[in-house]
Legacy VTK file of the C-alpha trace (Angstrom):
# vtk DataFile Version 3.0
C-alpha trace
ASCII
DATASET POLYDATA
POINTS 427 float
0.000 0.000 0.000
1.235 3.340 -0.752
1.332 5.840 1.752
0.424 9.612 1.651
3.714 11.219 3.051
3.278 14.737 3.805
2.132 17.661 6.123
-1.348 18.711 7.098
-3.587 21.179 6.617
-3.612 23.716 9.545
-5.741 26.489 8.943
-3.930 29.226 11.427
-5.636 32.106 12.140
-3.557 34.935 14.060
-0.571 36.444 12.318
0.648 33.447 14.749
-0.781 30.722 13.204
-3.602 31.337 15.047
-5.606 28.164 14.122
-9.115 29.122 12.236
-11.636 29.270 15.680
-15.307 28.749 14.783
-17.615 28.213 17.962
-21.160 27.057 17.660
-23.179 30.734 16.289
-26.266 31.195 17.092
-29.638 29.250 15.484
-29.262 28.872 11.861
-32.177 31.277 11.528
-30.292 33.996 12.468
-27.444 33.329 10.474
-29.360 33.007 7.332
-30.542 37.269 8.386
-27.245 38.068 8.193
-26.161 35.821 5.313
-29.292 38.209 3.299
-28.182 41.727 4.419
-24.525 40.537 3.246
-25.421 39.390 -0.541
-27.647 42.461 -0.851
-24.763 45.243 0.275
-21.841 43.084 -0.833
-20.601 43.749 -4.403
-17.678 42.412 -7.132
-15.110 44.670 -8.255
-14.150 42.997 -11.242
-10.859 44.113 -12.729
-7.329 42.813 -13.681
-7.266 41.090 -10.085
-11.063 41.179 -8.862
-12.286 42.152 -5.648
-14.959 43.140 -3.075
-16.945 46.001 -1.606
-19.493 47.281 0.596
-22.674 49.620 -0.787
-22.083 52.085 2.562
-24.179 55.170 0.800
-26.736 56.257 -1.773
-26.874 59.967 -2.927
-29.621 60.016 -5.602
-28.436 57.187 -8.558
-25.000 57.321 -7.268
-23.913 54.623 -5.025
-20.736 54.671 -2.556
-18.410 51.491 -2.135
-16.187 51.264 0.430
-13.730 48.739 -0.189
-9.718 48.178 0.222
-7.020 50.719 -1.364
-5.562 47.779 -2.862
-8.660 46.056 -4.708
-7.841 49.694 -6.679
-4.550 50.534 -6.748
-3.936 52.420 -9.601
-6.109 53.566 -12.723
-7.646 51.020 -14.757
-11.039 49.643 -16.652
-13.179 48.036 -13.480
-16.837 47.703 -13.316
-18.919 47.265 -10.183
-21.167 43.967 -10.284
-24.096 44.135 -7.978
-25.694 41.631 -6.008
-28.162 40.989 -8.770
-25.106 40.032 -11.673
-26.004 43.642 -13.115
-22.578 45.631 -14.122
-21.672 49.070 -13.423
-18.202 50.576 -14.766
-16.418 52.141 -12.258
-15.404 56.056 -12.891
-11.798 56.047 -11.931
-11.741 59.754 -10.804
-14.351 58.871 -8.182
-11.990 56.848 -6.441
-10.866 58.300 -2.844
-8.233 56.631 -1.007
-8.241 57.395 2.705
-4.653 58.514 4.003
-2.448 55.716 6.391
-5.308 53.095 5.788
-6.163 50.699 3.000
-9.675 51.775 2.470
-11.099 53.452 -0.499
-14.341 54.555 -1.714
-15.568 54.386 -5.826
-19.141 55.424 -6.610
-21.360 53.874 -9.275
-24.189 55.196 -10.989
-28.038 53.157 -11.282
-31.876 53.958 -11.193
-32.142 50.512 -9.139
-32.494 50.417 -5.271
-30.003 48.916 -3.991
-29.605 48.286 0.179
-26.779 49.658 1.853
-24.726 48.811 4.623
-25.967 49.476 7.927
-22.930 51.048 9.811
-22.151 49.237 13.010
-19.386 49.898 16.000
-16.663 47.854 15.942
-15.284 49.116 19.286
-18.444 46.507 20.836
-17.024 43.520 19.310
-14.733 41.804 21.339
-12.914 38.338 21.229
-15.278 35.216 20.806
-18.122 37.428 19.184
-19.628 35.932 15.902
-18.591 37.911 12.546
-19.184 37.425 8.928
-17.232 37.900 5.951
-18.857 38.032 2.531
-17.053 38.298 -0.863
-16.242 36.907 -4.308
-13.067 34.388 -3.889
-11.063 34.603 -7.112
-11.473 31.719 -9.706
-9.363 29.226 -10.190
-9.049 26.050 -12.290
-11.932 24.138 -10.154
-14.490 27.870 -10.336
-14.275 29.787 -13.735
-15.653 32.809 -12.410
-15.789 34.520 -9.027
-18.677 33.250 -6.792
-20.116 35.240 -4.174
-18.945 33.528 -0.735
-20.244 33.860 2.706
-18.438 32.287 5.765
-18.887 32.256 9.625
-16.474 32.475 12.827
-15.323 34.693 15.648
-13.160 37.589 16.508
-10.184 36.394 18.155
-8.653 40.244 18.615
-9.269 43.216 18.471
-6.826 45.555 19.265
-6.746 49.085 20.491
-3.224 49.668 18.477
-3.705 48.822 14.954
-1.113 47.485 13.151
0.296 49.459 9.984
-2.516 50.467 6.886
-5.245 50.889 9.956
-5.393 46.659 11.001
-6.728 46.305 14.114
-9.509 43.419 13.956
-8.644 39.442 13.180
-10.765 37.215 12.885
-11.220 33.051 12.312
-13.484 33.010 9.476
-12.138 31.481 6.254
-11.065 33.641 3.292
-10.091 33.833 0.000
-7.935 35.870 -2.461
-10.664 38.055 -3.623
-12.743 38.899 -0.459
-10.481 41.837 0.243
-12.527 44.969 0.793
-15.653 42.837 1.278
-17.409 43.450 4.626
-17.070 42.246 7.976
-20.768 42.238 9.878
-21.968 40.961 13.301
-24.752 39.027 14.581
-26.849 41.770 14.023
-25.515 42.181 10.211
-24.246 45.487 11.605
-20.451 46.664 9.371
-17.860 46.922 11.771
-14.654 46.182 9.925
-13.479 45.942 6.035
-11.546 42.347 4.969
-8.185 43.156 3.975
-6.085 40.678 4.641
-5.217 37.049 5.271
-2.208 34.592 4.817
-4.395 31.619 3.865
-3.081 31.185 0.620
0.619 30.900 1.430
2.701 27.723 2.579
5.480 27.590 4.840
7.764 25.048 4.371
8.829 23.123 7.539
10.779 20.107 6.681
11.087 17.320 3.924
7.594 16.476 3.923
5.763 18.826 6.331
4.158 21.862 5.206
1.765 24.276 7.134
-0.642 26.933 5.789
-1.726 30.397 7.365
-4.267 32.119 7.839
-4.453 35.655 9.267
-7.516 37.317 8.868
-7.409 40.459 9.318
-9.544 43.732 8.870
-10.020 47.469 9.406
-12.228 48.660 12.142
-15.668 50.591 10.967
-14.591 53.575 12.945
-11.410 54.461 11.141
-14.133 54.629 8.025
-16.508 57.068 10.071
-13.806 59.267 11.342
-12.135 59.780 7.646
-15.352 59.660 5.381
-17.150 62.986 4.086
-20.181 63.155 5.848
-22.470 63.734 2.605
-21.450 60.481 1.079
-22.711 58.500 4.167
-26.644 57.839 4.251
-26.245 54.373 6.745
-29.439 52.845 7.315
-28.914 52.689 11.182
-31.681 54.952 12.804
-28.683 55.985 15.333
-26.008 58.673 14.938
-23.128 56.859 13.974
-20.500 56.084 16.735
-17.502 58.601 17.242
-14.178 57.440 15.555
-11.840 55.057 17.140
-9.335 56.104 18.888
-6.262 54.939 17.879
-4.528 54.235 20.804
-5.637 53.426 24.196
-5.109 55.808 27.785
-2.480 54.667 29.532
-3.212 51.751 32.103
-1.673 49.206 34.061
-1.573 45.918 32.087
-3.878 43.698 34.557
-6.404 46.876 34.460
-6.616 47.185 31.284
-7.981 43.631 29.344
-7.599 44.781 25.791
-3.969 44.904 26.242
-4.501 41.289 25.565
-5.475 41.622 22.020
-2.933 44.638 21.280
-0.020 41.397 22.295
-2.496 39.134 20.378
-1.969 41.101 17.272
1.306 41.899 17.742
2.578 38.168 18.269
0.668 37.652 14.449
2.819 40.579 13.159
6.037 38.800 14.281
5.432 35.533 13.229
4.417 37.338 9.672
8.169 38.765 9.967
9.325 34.982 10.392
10.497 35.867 14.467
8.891 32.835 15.681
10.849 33.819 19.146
9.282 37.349 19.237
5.552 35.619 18.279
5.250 33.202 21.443
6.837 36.083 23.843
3.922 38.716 22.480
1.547 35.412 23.234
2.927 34.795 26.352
2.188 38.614 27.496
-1.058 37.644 26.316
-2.077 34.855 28.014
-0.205 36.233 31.578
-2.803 39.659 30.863
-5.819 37.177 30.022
-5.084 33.813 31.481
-8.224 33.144 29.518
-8.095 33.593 26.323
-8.494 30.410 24.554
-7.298 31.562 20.892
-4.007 33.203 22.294
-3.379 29.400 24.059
-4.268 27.785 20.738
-2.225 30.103 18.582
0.844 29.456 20.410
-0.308 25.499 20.414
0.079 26.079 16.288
3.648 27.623 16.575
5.058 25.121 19.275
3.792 21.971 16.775
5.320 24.070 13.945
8.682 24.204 16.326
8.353 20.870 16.453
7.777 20.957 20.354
4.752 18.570 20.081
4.594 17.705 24.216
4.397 22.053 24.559
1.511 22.206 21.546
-0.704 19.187 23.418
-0.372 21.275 26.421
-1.471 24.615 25.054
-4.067 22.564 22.732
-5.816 21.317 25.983
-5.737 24.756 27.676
-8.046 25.771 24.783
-10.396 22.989 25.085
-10.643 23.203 28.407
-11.263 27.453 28.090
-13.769 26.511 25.302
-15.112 22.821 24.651
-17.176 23.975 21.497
-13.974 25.041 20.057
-13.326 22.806 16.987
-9.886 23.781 15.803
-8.118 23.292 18.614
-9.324 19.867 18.595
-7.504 19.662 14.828
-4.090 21.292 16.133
-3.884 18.635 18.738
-4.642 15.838 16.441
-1.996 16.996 14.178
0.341 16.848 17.425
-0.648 13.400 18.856
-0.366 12.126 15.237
3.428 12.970 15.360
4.304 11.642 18.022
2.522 8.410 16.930
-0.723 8.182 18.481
-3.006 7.727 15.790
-6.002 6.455 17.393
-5.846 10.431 19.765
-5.130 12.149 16.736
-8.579 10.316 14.426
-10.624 11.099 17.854
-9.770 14.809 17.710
-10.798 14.961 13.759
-13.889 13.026 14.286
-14.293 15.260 17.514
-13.862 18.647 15.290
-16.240 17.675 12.125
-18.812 17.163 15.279
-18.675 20.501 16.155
-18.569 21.351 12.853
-19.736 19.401 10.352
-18.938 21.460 7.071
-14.808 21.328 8.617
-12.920 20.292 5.985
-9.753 20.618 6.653
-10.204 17.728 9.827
-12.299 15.768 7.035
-9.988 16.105 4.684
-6.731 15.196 7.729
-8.782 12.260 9.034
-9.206 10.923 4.993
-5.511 10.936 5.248
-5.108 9.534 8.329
-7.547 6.833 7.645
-5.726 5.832 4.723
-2.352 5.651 6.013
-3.527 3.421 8.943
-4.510 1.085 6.565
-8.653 1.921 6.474
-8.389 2.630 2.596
-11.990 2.996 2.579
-12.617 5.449 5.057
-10.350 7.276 3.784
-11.239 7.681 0.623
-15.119 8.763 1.544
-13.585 11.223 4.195
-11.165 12.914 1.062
-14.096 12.294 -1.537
-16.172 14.545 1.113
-13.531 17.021 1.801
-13.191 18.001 -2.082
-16.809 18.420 -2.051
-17.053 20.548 0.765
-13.999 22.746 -0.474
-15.673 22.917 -3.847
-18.879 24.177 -2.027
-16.605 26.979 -0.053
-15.810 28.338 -3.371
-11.846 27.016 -2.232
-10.292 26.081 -5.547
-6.578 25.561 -4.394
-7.634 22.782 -1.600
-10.285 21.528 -4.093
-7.130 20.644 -6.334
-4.759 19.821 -3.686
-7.706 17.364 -2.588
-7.793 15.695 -5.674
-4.689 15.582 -6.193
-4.597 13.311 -2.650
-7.449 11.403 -4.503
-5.702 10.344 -7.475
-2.652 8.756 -5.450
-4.960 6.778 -2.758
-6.716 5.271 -5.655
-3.698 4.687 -7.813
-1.984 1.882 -8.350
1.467 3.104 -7.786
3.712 3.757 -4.931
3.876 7.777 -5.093
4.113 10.067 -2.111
2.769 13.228 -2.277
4.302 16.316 -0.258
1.113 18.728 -0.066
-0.779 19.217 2.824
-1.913 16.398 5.031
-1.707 14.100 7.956
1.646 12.239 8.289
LINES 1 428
427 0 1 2 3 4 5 6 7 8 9 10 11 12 13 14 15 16 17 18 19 20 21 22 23 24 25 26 27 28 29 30 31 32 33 34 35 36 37 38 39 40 41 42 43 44 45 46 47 48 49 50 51 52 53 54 55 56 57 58 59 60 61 62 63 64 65 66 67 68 69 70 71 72 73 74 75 76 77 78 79 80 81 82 83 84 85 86 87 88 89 90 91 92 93 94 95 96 97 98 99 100 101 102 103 104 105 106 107 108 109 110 111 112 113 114 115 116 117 118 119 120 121 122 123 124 125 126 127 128 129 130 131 132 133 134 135 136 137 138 139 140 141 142 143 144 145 146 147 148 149 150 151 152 153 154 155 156 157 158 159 160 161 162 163 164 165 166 167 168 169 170 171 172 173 174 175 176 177 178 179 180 181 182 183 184 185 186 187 188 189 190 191 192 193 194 195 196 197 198 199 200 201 202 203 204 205 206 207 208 209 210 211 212 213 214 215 216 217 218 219 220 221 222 223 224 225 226 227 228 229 230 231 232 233 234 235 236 237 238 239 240 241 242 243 244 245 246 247 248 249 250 251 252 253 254 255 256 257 258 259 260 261 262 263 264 265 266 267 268 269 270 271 272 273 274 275 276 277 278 279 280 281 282 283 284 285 286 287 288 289 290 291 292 293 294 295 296 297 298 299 300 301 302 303 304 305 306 307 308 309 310 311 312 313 314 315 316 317 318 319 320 321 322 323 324 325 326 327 328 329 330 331 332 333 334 335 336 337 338 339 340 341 342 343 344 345 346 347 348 349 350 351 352 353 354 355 356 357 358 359 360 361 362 363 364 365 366 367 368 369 370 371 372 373 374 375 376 377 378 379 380 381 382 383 384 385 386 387 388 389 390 391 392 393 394 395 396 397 398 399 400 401 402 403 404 405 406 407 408 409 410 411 412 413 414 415 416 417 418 419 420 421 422 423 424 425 426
């Protein structure tokens, strides 16, 4: 029997690693209200490199977009595709680029009624709250075209020091080249941030046959918007006055009196490990667990870097903090599976998968680990159904690299010959 050889898929989340958190959200109902507001306000800016935006203001026929300073960088032919596949071409001298952040507004011009955003406060949303990102994923060779994407999770920090370009929010849910500038919304489809960035799409080598992914989410708060924006271009739908800007720096306080000092290490310990100073990551983690002993994602993120160090005994440890901070956790559950798989204990490491597609069922990255798993245990069944099931749940999530990295995995197990692949997986 040939083996799959290789490293798995860790979807990190923190410019640490931070592994991808999704809780349990709220009833599905709920969800679904949210899920509407974003398709209607969410648009396509389709251009050399396509991406998203926010409707944040109607004046008449012209519309306002908010979106990222880079989905626009320079002058070019882009058109503005609304939410019911109808195109607008963007007016390049209508694009404003706010000063220190990446944001940017573009207007577009239509008779239709089109919702707008209704303009939240992002200074209430604190770690472990529910937020949703919306946005059109770029195509690939699996999805011809952009398609509109919606995805769950939670705020793991945000800090009261931004980072560089006005970052200050991050965030578990799972993106995609292409969702920069689309909007981040909360439970009560309120905008309190703009998707910028993420490192999901790049791979870290580790060894021979060991790679790990990232996955930083990261956005702008709401507030810079409000503070920057000229006035006559907003018309939110909130009924309230719109919050006061965000400050951008916090009064000085002790550390133990002041919580959010938490998140500023959270976020800082991302920005270091983005650097490659793995050393400076788990100290700013450290400081952030000593400030909030609990704070389940800062424990888990430095789980992700230990296993990465190779310091497997250290990343069980930190993996069972988490659990035991926050049971409904599911990627924790994942990290420590990928640890108690390397240092040989299968049977702990398929528990945790099964454990984590529980809590989430739609978790593809622990279906697609157990398939591998499975299979390289010697259940060539199993683990072909849980890798069949994994591609079509990445194909689903509008996710056309794993969808082909999946396959790929698919055509080996059910090969005849004796290959190894080095992609991402259990080993």
């Amino acid at each position: 029997m040939k083996r799959i050889s290789c490293g798995v898929t860790i979807a990190l989340v923190g410019t640490v690693g931070v592994m991808l958190w999704q809780r349990p959200l709220d009833s599905a109902d709920d969800v679904a209200a949210v899920a509407k507001v974003a398709k209607g306000i969410t648009v396509l800016i389709d251009g050399v490199n396509p991406g998203s935006g926010i409707i944040v203001g109607r004046e008449g026929n012209t519309y306002t977009v908010l979106t990222a300073a880079h989905v626009v960088p320079v002058q070019d032919e882009y058109d503005i595709v609304t939410s019911d596949k109808q195109k607008y071409p963007l007016k390049y001298n209508t694009v404003q680029k706010m000063a220190g952040v990446d944001m940017a507004t573009a207007k577009f011009t239509s008779d239709k009624t089109y919702p707008v955003a209704n303009l939240g406060d992002a200074t209430k949303v604190s770690e472990g709250n529910p937020v949703f990102v919306a946005g059109f994923p770029k195509p690939g060779a699996a999805i011809s075209e952009p398609v509109y994407n919606f995805t769950t999770g939670r705020v793991t920090a945000n800090a009261s020091k931004p980072l560089a370009d006005g970052y200050g929010l991050v965030y578990s849910n799972s993106t995609l080249p292409g969702m920069s500038g689309g909007p981040v919304l909360d439970k009560q489809a309120k905008l309190v941030g703009i998707h910028g960035r993420a490192d999901g799409g790049q791979l870290e080598r580790q060894s021979e046959t060991v790679y790990v992914k990232t996955g930083f989410n990261l956005g702008i708060p709401i507030n810079t918007y409000l503070g920057m924006a000229p006035r006559p271009s907003l018309v939110a739908v909130a009924p309230t006055t719109p919050p006061p800007p965000r400050p951008m720096a916090p009064k000085p306080a002790p550390v133990a009196a002041n919580p959010g000092r938490a998140d500023d290490f959270y976020l800082l310990a991302g920005d270091r490990y983005r650097q490659g100073d793995m050393a400076g990551a788990m100290n700013q983690l450290s400081q952030a667990v000593r400030t909030n002993p609990n704070y389940a994602a800062a424990f888990a993120t430095r789980g992700v870097i230990r296993y990465i160090q190779r310091d497997q005994p250290g990343a069980i440890q930190d993996f069972d903090q988490a659990i035991r901070l926050d049971p409904s956790y599911a990627e924790p559950y994942v990290g420590r599976g990928l640890a108690r798989s390397a240092l040989g204990d299968k049977a702990g490491a398929i528990g945790d998968y099964t454990r984590a597609m529980e809590l989430r069922p739609t978790y593809a990255e622990a279906q697609y680990n157990r398939g591998v798993l499975f299979y390289n245990v010697g259940k060539i069944r199993e683990g072909i159904e849980d890798l069949r099931r994994a591609a079509d749940l990445y194909l689903q999530q509008g996710n056309p690299v794993e969808y082909q990295r999946t396959q790929e995995t698919l055509r080996v197990a059910t090969s005849n010959c004796r290959q190894q692949i080095r992609t991402l997986c259990d080993w």
